[in-house]
C-alpha angles and dihedrals in degrees: 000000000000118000123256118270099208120030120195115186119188089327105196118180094176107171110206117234118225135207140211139022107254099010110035119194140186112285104170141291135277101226091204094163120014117190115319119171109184132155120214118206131225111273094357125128115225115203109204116194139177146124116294106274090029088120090258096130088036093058091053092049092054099044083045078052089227084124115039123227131256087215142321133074131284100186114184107195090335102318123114109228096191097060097038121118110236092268096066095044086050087056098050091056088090090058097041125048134167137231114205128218094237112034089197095065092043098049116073109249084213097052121088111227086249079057104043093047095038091051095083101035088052092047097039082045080229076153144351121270089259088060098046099091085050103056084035089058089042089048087050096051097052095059090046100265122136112230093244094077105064096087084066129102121229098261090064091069143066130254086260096043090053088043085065102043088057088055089047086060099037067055114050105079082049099246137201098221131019116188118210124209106203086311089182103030086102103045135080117275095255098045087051077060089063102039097056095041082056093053097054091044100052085038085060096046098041103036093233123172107229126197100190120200125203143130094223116083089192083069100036085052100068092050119032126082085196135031127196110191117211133213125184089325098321131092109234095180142042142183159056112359101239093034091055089044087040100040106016103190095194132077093224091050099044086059087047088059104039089060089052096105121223125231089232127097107213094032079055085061108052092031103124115220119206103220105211102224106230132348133306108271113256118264081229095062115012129185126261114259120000107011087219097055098087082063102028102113087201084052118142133173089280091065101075097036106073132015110239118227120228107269142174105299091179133300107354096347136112130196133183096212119122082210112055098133103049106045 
């Protein structure tokens, strides 16, 4: 077996909550992430899902180390990113880019897309100046982008347009993982289509490692090998892509999938959903034990008495549930 590419160990990003006007004092802790230990493989594509505020985005951030971490390791090949001085994480950027969820905030209005796509391979000194064009008008075309439009600004596109741009430049210092963040929560149905279509071409050609973020398990679905399922900062699931969407272990996971809707008619209809009572706790305040029990409906005593770790579930899964095998 390879070794992983990217290690996280027991990954925590907590924001303190402040207080007061004049004095301010210390009024409690967003637990945004909470302890997530997860290893990504070489060349694999990791969905991660979960309900917005579950600590998804966070999670990136803080592998993409934008946001630092309260504790725990984040190791690319070997090399631990939370502890690096501002020179080695400045090393590994080649390595690790970012897709954003809307391509029209993440791209500069003022930059041409020549601009916006020559700017890291000119820092990172990927080429000379005179090479620049050429590499721009390659990194087009392999998003789908005629040359031409490389002399354009952001507002001339189309969400999808500007969606690919943004991959062009997550593209363009040739890196092993790319973490994207709902790529296509933001775009038409039938762009999503594309862009996805896009992701796991360019993942199979390039050999490039994905961790691909959504909320929406029917997307996440068509492109992942793995999904890892997240609940209020912790992952709750683990495990192949078509077993997770085929034999969901966990409670919170089985409701996901029952709301993914089928094409068919008749399977629509007697498709069962499991409506979650209430709203997920707050990260400022969670609840004791296992953060899902307020809203399991298989939930005991027990439940909110110990958090359960995330343990074998059956051949390559994992599952955090004290009642596994019961329910």
């Amino acid at each position: 077996m390879p070794s992983p590419i990217l290690q996280l160990q027991d990954v925590k990003t907590h924001f303190p909550v402040e207080s007061g006007f004049l004095f301010k004092k210390h009024a409690g802790t967003v637990k945004a992430v909470d302890g997530v230990t997860l290893d990504v493989m070489p060349g694999e594509v990791l969905g991660l899902v979960g309900e917005s505020g579950c600590g998804k985005s966070t999670l990136a951030r803080t592998i993409m180390q934008l946001l630092p971490a309260t504790s725990g390791t984040v190791v690319l090949e070997g090399k631990n990113l939370t502890s690096g001085s501002a020179a080695e994480i400045l090393a590994v950027r080649r390595d690790l880019q970012m897709v954003f969820q809307d391509p029209f905030a993440s791209l500069n209005p003022r930059m041409t897309v020549y601009a916006t796509l020559a700017e890291p391979l000119l820092v990172h000194g990927v080429c000379q100046p005179s090479e620049a064009k050429e590499r721009v008008a390659k990194l087009l075309e392999t998003v789908g982008l005629a040359p031409r439009y490389m002399q354009k600004y952001p507002h001339e596109f189309s969400g999808g347009q500007r969606q690919r741009i943004a991959i062009a430049r997550a593209l363009a210092l040739s890196p092993k993982i790319i973490v994207a963040d709902e790529p296509v929560s933001a775009l038409d149905v039938s762009i999503q289509a594309q862009i996805l279509n896009l992701l796991s071409q360019l993942c199979r050609k390039m050999n490039l490692t994905l961790i691909f973020i959504a909320h929406d398990l029917s997307v996440v679905k068509h492109i992942s090998d793995r999904i890892a399922v997240m609940y209020l900062g912790k992952i709750v699931e683990l495990g192949p892509a078509a077993d997770v969407i085929e034999r969901p272990r966990h409670p919170y996971t089985r409701a996901l999938v029952s709301a993914i809707p089928s094409p068919n008619p008749e399977i629509e209809r007697q498709r069962q959903r499991i409506m979650l009572p209430g709203d997920p706790p707050s990260p400022l305040n969670p609840p004791a034990g296992c953060a899902f029990h307020p809203r399991c409906p298989y939930a005991k005593e027990i439940c909110s008495a110990s958090v359960p770790p995330l343990v074998a579930a059956g051949p390559n899964r994992e599952a955090a549930c004290v009642r596994l095998g019961e329910i």
